[in-house]
Each structure stands twice: as structure tokens, then as C-alpha cells.
C-alpha positions as a LaTeX table, in Angstrom:
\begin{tabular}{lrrr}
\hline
Residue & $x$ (\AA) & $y$ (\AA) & $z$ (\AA) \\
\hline
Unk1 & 0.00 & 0.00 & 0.00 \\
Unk2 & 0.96 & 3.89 & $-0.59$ \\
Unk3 & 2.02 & 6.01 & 1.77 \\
Unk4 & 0.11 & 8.91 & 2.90 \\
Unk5 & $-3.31$ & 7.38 & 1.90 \\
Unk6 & $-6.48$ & 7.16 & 3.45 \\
Unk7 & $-10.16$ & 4.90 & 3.44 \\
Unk8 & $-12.84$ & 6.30 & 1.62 \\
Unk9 & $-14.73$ & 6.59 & 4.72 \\
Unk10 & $-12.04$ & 8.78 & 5.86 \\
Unk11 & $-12.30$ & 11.25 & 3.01 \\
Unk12 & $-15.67$ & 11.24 & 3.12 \\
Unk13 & $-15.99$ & 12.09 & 6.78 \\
Unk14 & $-12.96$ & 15.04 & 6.15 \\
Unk15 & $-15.35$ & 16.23 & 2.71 \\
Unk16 & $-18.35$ & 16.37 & 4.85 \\
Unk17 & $-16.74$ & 18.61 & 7.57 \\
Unk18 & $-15.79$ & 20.73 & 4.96 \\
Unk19 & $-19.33$ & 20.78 & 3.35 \\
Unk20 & $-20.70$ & 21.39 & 6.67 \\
Unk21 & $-19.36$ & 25.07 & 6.24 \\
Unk22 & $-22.30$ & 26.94 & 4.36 \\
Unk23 & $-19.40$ & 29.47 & 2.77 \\
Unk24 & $-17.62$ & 26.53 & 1.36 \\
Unk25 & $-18.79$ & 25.92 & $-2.13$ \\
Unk26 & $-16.46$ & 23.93 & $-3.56$ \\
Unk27 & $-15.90$ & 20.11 & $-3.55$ \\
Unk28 & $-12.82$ & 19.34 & $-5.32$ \\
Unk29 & $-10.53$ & 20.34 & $-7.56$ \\
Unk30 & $-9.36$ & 18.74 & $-11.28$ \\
Unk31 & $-5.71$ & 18.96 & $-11.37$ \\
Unk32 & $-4.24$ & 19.04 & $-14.89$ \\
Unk33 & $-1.28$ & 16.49 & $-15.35$ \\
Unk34 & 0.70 & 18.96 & $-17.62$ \\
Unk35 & 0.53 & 21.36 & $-14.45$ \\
Unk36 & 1.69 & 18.83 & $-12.20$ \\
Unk37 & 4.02 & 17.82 & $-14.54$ \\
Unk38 & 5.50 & 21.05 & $-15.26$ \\
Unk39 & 5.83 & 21.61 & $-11.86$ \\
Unk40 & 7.81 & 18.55 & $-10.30$ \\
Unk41 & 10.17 & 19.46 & $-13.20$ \\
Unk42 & 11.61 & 22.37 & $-11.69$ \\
Unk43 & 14.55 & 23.00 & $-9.66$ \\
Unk44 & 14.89 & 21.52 & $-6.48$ \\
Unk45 & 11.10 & 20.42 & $-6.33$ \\
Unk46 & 10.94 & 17.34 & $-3.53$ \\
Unk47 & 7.14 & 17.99 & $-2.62$ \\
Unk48 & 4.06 & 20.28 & $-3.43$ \\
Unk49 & 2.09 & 22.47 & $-1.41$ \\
Unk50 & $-1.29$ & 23.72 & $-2.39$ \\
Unk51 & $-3.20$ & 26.88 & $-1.14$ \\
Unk52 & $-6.28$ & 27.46 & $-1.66$ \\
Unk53 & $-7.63$ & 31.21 & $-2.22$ \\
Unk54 & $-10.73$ & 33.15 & $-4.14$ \\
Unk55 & $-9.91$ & 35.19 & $-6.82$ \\
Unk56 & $-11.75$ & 38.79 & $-7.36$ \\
Unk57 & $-14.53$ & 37.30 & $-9.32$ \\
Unk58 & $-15.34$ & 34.69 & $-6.39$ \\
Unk59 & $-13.93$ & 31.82 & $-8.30$ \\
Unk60 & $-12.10$ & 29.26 & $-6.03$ \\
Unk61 & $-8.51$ & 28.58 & $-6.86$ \\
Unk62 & $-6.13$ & 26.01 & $-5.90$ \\
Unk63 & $-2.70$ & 27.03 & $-6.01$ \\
Unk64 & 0.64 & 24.64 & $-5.84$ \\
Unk65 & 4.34 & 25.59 & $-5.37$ \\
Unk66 & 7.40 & 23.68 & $-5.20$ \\
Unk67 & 8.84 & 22.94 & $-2.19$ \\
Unk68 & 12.69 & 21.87 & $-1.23$ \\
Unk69 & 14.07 & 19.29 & 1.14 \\
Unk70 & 14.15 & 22.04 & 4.05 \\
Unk71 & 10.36 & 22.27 & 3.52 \\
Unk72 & 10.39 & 25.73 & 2.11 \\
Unk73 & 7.80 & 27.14 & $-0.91$ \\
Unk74 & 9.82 & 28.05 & $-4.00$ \\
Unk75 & 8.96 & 31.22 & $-5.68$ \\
Unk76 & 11.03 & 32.47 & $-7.64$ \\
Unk77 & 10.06 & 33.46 & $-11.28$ \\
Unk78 & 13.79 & 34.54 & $-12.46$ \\
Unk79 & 14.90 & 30.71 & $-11.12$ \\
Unk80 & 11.58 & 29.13 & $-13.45$ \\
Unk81 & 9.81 & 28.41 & $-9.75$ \\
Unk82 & 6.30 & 29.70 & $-10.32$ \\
Unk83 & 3.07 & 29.55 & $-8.28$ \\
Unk84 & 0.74 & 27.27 & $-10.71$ \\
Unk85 & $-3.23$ & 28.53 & $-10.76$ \\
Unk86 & $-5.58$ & 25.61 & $-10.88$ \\
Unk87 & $-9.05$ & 27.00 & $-11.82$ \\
Unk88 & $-10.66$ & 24.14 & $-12.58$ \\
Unk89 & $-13.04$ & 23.80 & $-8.99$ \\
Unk90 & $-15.70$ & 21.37 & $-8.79$ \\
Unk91 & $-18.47$ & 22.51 & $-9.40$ \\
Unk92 & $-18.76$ & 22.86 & $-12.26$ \\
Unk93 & $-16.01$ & 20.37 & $-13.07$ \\
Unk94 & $-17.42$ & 17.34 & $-11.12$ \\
Unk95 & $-17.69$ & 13.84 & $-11.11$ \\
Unk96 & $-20.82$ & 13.62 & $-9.79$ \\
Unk97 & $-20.69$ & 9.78 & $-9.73$ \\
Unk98 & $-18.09$ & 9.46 & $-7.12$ \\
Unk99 & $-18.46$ & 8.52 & $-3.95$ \\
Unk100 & $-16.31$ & 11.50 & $-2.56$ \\
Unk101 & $-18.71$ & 13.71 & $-4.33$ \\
Unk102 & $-22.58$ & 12.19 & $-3.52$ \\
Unk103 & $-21.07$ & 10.94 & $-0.07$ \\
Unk104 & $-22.19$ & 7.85 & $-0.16$ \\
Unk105 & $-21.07$ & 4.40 & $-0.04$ \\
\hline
\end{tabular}
């Protein structure tokens, strides 16, 4: 088995919670692989962190950086380390078959 994973019942207890919040709107996020992709390829890139913000239309965006073996973001556009914009939020980009979406078993 992987490391760092979870049961579904797990993720659908954390997706609940996080439904639970009337402000929170979104359910997920569609990652594209070239992003991803693009990303690990940079300099010094061990792991990825995401953040998550609201851009000034309202539209929920999940941002990911590179980070080092020190555990540091790297941002640095003159060294090719940029912040990647993943505007793809669910909805409207859904599975709405999944269990992680409807919830249920």
C-alpha cells in the first residue's frame, strides 16, 4: 500500500466537515497532469504544497508551489519556480458519480 493514503470513509468524513461550512462551495478540484508535470520538473522540487484562495470574481482557486528538502515554498520566477493557478473547482467540473462527491457508499 501507498504512503500517505487514506479509506474512503475517511475522506468522506474530512469532505463532509468541509461541506458542513455553508461558505464553502467547492468540492474538489481537477488537477491538470501537464501542471503537475511542469511543476515537479523544476529545480529543487521534492514535494508540493497547495493553497487554496478566491480570486476577485469569487472563483475558487487552488494554487501549488514547489517545495525543497528544508520544507520551504519556491517562488522564484527569475529561477523558473512559479506559483501554478488551478481554476478548474468542482463545481462545475465534477464527477458527480463518485463517492467522494454524492457521499455515499
Amino acid at each position: 500500500m501507498p504512503e500517505n493514503v487514506i479509506p474512503l470513509e475517511t475522506a468522506q468524513e474530512w469532505a463532509a466537515t468541509w461541506r458542513a461550512n455553508p461558505e464553502n462551495t467547492v468540492k474538489a478540484f481537477l488537477i491538470p497532469r501537464i501542471d503537475v508535470t511542469e511543476l515537479l520538473a523544476e529545480n529543487n522540487v521534492g514535494d508540493i504544497r497547495a493553497y487554496v484562495g478566491i480570486d476577485g470574481d469569487g472563483m475558487h482557486k487552488l494554487m501549488l508551489v514547489g517545495v525543497d528538502a528544508s520544507d520551504n515554498d519556491l517562488i522564484d520566477a527569475k529561477a523558473g519556480q512559479f506559483i501554478y493557478d488551478f481554476t478548474r473547482p468542482c463545481p462545475p467540473e465534477c464527477d458527480i458519480k463518485s463517492p467522494l462527491y454524492t457521499l455515499e457508499p
